[in-house]
PyMOL Python script that loads the backbone (N, CA, C, O; Angstrom):
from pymol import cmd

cmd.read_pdbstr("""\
ATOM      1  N   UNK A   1      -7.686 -17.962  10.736  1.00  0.00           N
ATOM      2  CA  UNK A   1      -6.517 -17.325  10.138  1.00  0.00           C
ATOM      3  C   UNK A   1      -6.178 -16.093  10.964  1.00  0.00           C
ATOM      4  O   UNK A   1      -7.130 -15.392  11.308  1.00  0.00           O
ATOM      5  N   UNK A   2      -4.709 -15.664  11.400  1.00  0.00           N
ATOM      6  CA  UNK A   2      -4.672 -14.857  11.845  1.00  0.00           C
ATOM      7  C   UNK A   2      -4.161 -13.998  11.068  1.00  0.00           C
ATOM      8  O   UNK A   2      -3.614 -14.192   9.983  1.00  0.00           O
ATOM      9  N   UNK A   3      -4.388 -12.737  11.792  1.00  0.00           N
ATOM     10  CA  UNK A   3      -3.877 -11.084  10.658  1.00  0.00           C
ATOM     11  C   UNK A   3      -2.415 -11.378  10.096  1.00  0.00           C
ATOM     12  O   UNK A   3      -2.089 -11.179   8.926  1.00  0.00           O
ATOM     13  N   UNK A   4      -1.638 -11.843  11.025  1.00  0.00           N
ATOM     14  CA  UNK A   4       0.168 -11.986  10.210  1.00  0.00           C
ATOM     15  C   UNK A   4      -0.149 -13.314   8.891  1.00  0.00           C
ATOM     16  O   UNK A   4       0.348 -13.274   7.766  1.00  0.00           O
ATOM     17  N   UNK A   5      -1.033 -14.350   9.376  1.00  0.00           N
ATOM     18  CA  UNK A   5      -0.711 -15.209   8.215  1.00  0.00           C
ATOM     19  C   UNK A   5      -1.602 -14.506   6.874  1.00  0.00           C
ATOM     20  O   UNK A   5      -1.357 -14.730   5.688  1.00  0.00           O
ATOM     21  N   UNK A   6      -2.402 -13.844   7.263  1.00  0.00           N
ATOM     22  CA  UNK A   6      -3.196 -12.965   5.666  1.00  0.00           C
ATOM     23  C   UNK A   6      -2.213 -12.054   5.260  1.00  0.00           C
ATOM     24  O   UNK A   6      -1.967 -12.150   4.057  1.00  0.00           O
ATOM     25  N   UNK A   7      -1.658 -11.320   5.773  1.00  0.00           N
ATOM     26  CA  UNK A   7      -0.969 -10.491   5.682  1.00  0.00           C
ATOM     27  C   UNK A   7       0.239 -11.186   4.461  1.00  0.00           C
ATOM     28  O   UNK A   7       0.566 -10.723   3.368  1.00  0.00           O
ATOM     29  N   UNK A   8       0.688 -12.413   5.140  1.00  0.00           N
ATOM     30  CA  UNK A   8       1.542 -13.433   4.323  1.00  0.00           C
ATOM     31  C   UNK A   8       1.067 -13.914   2.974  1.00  0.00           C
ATOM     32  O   UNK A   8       1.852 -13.971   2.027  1.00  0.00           O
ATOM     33  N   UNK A   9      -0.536 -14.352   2.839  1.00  0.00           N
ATOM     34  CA  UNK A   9      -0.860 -14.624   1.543  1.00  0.00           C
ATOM     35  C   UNK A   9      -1.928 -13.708   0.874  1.00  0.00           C
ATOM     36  O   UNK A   9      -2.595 -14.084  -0.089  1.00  0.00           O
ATOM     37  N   UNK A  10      -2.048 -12.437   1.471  1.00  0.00           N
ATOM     38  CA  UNK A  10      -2.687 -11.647   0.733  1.00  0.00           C
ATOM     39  C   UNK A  10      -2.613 -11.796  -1.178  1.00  0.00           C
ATOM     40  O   UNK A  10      -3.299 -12.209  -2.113  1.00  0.00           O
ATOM     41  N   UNK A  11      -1.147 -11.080  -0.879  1.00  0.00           N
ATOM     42  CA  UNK A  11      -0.627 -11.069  -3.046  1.00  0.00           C
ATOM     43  C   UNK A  11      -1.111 -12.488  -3.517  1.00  0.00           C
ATOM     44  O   UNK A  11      -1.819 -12.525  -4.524  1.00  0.00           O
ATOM     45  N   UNK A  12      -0.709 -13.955  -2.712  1.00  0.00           N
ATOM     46  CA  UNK A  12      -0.928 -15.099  -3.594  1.00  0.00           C
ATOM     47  C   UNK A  12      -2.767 -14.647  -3.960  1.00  0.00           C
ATOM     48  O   UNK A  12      -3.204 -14.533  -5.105  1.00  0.00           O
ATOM     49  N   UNK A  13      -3.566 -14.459  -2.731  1.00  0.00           N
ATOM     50  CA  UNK A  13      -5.125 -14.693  -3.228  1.00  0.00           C
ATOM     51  C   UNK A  13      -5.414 -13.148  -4.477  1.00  0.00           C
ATOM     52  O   UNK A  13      -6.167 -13.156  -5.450  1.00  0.00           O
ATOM     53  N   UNK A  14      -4.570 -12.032  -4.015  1.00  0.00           N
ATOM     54  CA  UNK A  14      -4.923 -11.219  -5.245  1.00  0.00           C
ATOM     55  C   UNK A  14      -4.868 -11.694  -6.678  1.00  0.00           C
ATOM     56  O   UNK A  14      -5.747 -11.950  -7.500  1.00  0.00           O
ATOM     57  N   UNK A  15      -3.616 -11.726  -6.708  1.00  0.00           N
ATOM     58  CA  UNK A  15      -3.064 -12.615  -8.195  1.00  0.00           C
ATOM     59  C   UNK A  15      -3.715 -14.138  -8.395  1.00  0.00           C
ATOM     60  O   UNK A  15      -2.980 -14.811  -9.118  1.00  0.00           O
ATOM     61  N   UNK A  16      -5.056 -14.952  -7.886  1.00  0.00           N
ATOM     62  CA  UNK A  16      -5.508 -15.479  -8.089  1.00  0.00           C
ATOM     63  C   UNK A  16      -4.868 -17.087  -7.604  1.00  0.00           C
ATOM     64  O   UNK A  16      -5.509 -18.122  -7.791  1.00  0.00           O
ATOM     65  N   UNK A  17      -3.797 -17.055  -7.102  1.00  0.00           N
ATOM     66  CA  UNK A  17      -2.847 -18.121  -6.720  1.00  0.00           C
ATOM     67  C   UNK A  17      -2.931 -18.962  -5.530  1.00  0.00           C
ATOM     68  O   UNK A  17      -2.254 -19.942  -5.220  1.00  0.00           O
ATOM     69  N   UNK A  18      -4.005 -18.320  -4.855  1.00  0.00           N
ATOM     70  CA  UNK A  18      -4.305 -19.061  -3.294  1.00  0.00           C
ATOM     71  C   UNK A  18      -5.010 -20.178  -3.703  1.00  0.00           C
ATOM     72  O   UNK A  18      -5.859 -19.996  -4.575  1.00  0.00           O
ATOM     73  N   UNK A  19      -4.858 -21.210  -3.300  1.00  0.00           N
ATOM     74  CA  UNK A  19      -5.728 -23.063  -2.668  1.00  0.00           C
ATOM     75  C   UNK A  19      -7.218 -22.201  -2.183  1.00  0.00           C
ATOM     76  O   UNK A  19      -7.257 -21.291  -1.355  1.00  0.00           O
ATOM     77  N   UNK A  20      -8.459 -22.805  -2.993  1.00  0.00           N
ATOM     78  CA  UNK A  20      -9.731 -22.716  -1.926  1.00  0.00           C
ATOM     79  C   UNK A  20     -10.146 -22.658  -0.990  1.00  0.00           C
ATOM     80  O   UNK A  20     -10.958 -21.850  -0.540  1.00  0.00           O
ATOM     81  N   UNK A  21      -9.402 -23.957  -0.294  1.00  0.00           N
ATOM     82  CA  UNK A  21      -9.653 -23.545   1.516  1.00  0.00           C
ATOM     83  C   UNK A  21      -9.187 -22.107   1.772  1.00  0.00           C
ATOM     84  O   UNK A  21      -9.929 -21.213   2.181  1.00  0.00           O
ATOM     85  N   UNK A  22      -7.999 -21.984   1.517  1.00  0.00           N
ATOM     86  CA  UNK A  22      -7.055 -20.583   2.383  1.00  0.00           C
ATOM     87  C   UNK A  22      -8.365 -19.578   1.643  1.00  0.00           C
ATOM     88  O   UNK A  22      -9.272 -19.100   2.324  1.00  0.00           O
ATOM     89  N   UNK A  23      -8.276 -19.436   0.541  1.00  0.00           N
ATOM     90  CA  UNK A  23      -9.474 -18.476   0.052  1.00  0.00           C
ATOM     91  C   UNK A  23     -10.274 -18.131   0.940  1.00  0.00           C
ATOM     92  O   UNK A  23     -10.278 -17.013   1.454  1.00  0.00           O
ATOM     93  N   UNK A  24     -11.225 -19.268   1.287  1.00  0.00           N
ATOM     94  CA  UNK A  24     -12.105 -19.149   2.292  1.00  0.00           C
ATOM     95  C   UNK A  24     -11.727 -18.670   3.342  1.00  0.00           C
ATOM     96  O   UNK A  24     -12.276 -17.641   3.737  1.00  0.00           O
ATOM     97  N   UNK A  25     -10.576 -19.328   4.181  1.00  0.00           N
ATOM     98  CA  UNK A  25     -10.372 -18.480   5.253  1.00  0.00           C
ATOM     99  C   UNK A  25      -9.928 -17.018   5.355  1.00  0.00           C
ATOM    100  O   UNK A  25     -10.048 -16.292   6.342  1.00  0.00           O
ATOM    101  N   UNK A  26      -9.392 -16.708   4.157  1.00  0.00           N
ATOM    102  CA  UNK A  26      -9.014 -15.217   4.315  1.00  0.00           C
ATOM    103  C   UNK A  26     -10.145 -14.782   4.100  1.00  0.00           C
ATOM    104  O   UNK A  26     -10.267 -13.826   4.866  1.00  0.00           O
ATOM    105  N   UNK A  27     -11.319 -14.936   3.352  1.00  0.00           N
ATOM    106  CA  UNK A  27     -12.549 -14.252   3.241  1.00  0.00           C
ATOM    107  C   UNK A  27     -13.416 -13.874   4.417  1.00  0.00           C
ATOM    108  O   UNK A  27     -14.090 -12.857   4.580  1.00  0.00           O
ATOM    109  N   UNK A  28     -13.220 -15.098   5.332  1.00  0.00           N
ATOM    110  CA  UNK A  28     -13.619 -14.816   6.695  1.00  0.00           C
ATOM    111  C   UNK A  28     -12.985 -14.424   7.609  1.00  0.00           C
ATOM    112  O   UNK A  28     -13.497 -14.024   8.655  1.00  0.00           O
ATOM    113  N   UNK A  29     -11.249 -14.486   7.291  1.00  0.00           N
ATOM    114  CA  UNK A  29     -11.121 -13.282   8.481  1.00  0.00           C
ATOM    115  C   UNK A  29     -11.425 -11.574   8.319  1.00  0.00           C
ATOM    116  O   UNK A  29     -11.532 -10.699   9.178  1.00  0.00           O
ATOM    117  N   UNK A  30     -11.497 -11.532   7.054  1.00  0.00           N
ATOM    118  CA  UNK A  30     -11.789 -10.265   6.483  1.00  0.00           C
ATOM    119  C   UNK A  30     -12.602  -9.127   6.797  1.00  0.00           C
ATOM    120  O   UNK A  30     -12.400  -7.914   6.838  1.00  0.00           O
ATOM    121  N   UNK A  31     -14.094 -10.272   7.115  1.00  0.00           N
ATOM    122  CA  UNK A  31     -15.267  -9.887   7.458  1.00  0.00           C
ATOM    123  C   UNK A  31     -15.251  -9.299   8.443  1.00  0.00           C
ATOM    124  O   UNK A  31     -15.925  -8.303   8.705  1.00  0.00           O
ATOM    125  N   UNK A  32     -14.198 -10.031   9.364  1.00  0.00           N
ATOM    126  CA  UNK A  32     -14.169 -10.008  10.627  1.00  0.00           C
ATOM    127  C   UNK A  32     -13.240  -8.983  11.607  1.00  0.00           C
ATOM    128  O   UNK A  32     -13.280  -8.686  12.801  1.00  0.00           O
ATOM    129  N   UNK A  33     -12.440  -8.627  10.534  1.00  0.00           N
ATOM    130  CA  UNK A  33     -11.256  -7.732  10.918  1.00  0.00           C
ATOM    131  C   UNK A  33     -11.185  -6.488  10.322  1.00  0.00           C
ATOM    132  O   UNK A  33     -10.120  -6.234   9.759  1.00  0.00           O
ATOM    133  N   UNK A  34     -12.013  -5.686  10.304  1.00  0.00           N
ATOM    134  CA  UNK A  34     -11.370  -4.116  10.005  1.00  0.00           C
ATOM    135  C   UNK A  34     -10.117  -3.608   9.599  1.00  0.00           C
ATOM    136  O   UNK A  34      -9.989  -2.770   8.707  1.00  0.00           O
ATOM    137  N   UNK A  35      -8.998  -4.209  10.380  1.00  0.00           N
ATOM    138  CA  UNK A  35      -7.484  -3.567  10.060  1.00  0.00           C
ATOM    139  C   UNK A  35      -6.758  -4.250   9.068  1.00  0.00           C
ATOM    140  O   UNK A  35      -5.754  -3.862   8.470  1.00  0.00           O
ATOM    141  N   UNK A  36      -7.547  -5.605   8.927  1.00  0.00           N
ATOM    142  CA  UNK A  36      -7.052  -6.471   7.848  1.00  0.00           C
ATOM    143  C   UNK A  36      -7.362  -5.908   6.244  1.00  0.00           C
ATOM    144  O   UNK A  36      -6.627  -5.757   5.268  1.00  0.00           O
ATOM    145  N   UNK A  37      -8.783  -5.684   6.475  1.00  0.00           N
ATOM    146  CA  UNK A  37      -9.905  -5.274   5.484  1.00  0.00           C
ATOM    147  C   UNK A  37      -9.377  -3.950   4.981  1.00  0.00           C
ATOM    148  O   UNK A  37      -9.711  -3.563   3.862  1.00  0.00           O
ATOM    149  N   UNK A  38      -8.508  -3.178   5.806  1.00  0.00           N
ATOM    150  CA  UNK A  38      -8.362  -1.872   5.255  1.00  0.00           C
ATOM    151  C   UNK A  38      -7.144  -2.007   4.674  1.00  0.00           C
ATOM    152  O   UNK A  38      -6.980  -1.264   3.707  1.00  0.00           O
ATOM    153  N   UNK A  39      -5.832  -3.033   5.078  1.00  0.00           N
ATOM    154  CA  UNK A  39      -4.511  -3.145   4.563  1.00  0.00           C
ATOM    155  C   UNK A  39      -4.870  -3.767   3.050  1.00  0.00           C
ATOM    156  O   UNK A  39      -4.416  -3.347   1.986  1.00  0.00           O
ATOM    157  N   UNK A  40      -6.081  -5.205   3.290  1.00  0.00           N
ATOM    158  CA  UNK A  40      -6.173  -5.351   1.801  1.00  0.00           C
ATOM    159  C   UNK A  40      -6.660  -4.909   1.085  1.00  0.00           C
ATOM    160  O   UNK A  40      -6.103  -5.206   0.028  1.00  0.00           O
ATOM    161  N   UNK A  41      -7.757  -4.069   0.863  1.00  0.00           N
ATOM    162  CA  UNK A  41      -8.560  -3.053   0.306  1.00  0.00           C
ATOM    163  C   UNK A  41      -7.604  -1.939  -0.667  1.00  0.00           C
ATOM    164  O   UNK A  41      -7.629  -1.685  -1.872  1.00  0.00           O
ATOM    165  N   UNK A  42      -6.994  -1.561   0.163  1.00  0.00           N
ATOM    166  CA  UNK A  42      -5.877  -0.747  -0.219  1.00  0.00           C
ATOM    167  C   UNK A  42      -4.736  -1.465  -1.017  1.00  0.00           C
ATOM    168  O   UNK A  42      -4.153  -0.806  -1.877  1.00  0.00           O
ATOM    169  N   UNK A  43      -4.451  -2.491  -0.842  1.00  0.00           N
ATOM    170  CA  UNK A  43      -3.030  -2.889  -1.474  1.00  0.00           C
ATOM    171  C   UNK A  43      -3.742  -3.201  -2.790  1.00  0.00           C
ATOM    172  O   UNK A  43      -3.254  -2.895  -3.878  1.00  0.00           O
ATOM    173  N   UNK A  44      -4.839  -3.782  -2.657  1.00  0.00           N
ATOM    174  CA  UNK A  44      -5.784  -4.626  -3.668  1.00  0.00           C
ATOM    175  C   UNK A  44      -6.357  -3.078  -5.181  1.00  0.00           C
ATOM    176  O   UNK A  44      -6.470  -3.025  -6.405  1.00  0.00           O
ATOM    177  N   UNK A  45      -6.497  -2.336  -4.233  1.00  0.00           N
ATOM    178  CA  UNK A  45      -6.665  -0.910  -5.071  1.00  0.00           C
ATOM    179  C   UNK A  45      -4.601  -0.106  -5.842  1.00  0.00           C
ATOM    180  O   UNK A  45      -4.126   0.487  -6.811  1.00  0.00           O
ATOM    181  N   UNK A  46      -4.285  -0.571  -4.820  1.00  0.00           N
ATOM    182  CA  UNK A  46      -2.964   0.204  -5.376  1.00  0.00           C
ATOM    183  C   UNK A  46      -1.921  -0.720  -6.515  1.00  0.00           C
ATOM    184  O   UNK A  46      -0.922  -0.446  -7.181  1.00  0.00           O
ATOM    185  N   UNK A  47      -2.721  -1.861  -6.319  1.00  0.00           N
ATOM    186  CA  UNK A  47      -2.264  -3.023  -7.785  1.00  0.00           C
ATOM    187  C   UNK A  47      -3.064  -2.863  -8.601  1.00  0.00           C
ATOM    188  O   UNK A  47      -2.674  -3.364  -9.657  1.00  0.00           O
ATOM    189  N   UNK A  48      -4.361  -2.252  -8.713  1.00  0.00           N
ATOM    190  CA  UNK A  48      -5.365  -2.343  -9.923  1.00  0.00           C
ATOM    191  C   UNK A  48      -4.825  -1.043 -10.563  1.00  0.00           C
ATOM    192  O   UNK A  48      -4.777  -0.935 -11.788  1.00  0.00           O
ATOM    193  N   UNK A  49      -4.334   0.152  -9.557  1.00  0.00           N
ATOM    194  CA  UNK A  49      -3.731   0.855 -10.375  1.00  0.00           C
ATOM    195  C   UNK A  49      -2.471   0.632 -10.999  1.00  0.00           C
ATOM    196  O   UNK A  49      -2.166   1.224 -12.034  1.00  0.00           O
ATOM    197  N   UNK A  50      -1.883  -0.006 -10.559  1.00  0.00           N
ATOM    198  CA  UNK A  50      -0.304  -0.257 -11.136  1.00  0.00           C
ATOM    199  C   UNK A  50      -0.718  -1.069 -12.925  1.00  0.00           C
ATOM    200  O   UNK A  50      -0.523  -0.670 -14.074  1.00  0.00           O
ATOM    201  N   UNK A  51      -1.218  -2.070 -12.465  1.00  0.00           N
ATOM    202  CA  UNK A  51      -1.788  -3.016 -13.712  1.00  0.00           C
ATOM    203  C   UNK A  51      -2.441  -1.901 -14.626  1.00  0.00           C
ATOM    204  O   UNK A  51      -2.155  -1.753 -15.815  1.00  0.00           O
ATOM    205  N   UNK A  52      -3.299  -1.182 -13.964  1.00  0.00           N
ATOM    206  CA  UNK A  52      -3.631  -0.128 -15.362  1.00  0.00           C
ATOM    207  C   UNK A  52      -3.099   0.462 -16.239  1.00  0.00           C
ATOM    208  O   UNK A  52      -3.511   0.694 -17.376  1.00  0.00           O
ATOM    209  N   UNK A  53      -1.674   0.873 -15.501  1.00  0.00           N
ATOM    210  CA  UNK A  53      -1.140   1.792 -16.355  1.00  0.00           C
ATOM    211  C   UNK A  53      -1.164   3.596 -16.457  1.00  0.00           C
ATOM    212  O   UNK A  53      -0.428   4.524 -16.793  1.00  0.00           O
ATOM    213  N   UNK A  54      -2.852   3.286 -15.797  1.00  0.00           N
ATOM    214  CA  UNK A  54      -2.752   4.798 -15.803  1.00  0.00           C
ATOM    215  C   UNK A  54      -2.661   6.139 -15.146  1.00  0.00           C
ATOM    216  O   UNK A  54      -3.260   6.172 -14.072  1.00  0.00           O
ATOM    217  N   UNK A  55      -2.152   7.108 -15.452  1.00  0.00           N
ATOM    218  CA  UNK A  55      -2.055   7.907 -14.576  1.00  0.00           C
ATOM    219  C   UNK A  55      -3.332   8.239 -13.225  1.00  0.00           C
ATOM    220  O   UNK A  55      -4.523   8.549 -13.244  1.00  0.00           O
ATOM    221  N   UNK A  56      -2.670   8.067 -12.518  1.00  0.00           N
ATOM    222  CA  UNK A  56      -4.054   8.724 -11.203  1.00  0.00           C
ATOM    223  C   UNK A  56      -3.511  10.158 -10.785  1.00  0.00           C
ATOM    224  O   UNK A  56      -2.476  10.393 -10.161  1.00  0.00           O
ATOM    225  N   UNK A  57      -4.106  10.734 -11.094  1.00  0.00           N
ATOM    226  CA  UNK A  57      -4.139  12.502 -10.783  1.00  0.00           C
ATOM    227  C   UNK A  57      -4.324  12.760  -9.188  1.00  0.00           C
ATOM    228  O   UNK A  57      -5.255  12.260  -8.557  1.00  0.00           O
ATOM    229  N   UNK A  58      -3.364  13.569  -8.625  1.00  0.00           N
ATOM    230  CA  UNK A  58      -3.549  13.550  -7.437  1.00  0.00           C
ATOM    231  C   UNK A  58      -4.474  14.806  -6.890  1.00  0.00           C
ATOM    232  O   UNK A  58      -4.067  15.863  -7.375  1.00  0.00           O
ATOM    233  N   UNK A  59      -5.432  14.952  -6.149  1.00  0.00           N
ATOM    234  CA  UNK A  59      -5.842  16.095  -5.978  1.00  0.00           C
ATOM    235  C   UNK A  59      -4.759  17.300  -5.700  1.00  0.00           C
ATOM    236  O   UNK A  59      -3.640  17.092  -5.232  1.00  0.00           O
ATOM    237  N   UNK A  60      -5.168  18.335  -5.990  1.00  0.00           N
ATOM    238  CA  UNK A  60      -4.130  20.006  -6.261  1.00  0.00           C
ATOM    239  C   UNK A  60      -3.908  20.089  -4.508  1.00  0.00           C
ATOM    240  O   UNK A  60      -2.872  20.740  -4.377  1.00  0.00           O
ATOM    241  N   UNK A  61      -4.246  19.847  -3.612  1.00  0.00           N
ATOM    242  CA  UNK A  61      -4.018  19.870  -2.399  1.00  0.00           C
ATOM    243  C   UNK A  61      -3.240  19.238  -1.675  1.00  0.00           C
ATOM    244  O   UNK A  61      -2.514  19.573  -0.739  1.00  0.00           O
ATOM    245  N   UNK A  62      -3.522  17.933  -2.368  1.00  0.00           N
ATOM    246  CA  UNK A  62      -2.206  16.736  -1.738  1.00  0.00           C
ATOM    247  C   UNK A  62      -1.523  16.490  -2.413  1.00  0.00           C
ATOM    248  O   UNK A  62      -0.930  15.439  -2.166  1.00  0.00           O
ATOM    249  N   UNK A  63      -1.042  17.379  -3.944  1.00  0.00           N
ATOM    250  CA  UNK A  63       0.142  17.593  -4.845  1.00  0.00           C
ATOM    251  C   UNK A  63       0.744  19.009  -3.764  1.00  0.00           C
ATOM    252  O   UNK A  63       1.917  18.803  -3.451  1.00  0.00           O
ATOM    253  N   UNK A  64       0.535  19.506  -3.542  1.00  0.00           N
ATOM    254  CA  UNK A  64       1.510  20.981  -3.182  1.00  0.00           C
ATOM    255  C   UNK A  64       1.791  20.159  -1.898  1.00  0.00           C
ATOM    256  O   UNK A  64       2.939  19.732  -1.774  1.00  0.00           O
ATOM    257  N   UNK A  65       1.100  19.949  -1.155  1.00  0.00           N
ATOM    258  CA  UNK A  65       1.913  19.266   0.381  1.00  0.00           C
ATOM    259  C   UNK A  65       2.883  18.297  -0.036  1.00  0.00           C
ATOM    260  O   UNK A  65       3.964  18.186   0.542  1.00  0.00           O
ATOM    261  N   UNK A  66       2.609  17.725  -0.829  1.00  0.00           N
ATOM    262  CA  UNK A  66       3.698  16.510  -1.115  1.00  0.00           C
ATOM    263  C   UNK A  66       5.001  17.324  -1.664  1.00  0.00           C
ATOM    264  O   UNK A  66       6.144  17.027  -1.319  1.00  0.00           O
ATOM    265  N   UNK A  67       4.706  18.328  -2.511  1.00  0.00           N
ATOM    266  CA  UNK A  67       5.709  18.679  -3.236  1.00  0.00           C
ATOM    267  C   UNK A  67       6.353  19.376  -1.997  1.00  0.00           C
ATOM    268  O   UNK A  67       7.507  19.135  -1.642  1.00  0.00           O
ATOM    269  N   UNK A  68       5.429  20.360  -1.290  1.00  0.00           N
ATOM    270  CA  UNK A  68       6.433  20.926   0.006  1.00  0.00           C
ATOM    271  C   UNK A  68       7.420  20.185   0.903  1.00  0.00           C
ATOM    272  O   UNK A  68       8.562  20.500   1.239  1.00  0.00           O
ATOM    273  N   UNK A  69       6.609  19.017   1.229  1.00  0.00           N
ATOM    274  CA  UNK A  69       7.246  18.086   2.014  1.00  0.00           C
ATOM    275  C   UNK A  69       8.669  17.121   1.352  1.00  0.00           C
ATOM    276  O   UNK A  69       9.399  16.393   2.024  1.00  0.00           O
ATOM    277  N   UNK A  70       8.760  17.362  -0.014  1.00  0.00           N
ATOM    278  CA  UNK A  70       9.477  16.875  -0.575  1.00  0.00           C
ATOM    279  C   UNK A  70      11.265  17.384  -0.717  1.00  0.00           C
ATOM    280  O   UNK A  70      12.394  16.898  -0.790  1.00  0.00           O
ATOM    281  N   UNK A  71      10.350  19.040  -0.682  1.00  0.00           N
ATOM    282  CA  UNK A  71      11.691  19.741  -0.876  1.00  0.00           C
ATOM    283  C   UNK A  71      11.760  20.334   0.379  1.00  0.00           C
ATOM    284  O   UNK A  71      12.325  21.421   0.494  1.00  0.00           O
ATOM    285  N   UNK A  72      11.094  19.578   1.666  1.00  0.00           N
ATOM    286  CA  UNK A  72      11.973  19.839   3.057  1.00  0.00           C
ATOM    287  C   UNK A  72      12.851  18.555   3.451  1.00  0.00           C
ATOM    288  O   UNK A  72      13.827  18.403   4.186  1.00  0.00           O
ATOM    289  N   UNK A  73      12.097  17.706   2.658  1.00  0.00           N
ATOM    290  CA  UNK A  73      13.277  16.789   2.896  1.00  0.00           C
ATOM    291  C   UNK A  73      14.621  16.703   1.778  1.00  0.00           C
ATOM    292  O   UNK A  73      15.618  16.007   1.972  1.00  0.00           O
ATOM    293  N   UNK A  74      14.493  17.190   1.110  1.00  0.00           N
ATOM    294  CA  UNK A  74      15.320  17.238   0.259  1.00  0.00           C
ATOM    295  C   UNK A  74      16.650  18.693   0.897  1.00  0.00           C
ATOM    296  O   UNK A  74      17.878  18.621   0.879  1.00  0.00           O
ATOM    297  N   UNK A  75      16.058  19.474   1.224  1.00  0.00           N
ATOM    298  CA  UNK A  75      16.705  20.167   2.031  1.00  0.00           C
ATOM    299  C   UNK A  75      17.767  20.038   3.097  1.00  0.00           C
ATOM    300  O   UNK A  75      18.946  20.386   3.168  1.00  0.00           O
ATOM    301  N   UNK A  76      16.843  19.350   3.981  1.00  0.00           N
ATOM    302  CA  UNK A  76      17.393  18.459   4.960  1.00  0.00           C
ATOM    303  C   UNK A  76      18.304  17.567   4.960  1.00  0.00           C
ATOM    304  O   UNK A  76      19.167  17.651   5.833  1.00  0.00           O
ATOM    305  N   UNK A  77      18.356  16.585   4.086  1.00  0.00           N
ATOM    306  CA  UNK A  77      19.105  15.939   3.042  1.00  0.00           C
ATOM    307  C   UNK A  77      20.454  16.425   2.701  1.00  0.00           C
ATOM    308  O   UNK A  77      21.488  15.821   2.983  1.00  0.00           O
ATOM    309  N   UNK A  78      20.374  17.748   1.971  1.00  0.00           N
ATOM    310  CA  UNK A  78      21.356  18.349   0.749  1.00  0.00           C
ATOM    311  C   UNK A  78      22.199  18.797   2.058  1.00  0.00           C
ATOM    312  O   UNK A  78      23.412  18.589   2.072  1.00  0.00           O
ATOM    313  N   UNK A  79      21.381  19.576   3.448  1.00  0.00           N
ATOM    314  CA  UNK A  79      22.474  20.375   4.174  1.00  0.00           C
ATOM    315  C   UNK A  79      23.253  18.889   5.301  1.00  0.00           C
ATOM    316  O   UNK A  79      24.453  19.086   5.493  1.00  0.00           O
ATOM    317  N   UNK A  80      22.940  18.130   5.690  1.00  0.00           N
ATOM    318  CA  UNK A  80      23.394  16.885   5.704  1.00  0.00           C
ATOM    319  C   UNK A  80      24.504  16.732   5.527  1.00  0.00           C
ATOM    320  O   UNK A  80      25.476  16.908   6.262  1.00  0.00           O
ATOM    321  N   UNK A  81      24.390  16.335   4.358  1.00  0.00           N
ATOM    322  CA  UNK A  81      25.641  16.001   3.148  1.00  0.00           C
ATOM    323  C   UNK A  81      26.595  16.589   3.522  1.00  0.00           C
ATOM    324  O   UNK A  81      27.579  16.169   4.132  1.00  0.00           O
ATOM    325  N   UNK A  82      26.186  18.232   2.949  1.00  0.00           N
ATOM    326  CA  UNK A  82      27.108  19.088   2.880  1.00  0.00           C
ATOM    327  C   UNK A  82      27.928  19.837   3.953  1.00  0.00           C
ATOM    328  O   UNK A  82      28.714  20.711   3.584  1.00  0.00           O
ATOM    329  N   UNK A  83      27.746  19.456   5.635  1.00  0.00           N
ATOM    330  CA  UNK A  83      27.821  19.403   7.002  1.00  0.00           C
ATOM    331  C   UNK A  83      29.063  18.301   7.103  1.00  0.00           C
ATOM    332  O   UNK A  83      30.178  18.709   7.426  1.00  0.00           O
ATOM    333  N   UNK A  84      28.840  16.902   6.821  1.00  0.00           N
ATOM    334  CA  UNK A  84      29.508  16.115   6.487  1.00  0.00           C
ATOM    335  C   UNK A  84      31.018  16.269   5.457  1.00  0.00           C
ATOM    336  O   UNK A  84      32.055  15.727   5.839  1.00  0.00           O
ATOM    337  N   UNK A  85      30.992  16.674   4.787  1.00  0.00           N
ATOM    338  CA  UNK A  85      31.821  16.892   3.633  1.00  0.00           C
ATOM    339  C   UNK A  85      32.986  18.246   4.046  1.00  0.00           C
ATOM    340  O   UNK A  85      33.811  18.626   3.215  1.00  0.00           O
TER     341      UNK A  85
END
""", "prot")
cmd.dss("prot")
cmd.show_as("cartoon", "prot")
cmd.util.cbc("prot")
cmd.orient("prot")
């Protein structure tokens, strides 16, 4: 299996929807691939949170950068616009 075709049926094998064989093969390219292992790891974690429901608290450090970064783009954005207009 290569990385683009996992990449393709990742969601079917999360949501339980993949054929056995393919199972298998995504299990073994997995092993085998680091960059694969880290895209699904992650997507596979960021659906267990969605399905939960529940809030995930962001650490106080990477809430203020986000929020900074938010209202520079938002900035950026607003004078944009208003350049335009």
């Amino acid at each position: 299996m290569t990385c683009k075709t996992l990449l393709t049926r990742m969601s079917r094998y999360i949501d339980g929807d993949l054929e056995e064989e393919l199972c298998v093969q995504l299990k073994k390219h997995l092993r085998g691939c680091d960059r694969c292992k880290i895209v699904f790891d992650t997507t596979r974690r960021t659906i267990g949170f969605y399905r939960a429901g529940k809030p995930y608290e962001i650490p106080r450090g990477v809430h203020a950068r986000l929020q900074r970064a938010l209202r520079r783009q938002w900035k950026s954005s607003s004078q944009k616009k208003s350049s335009r207009a």
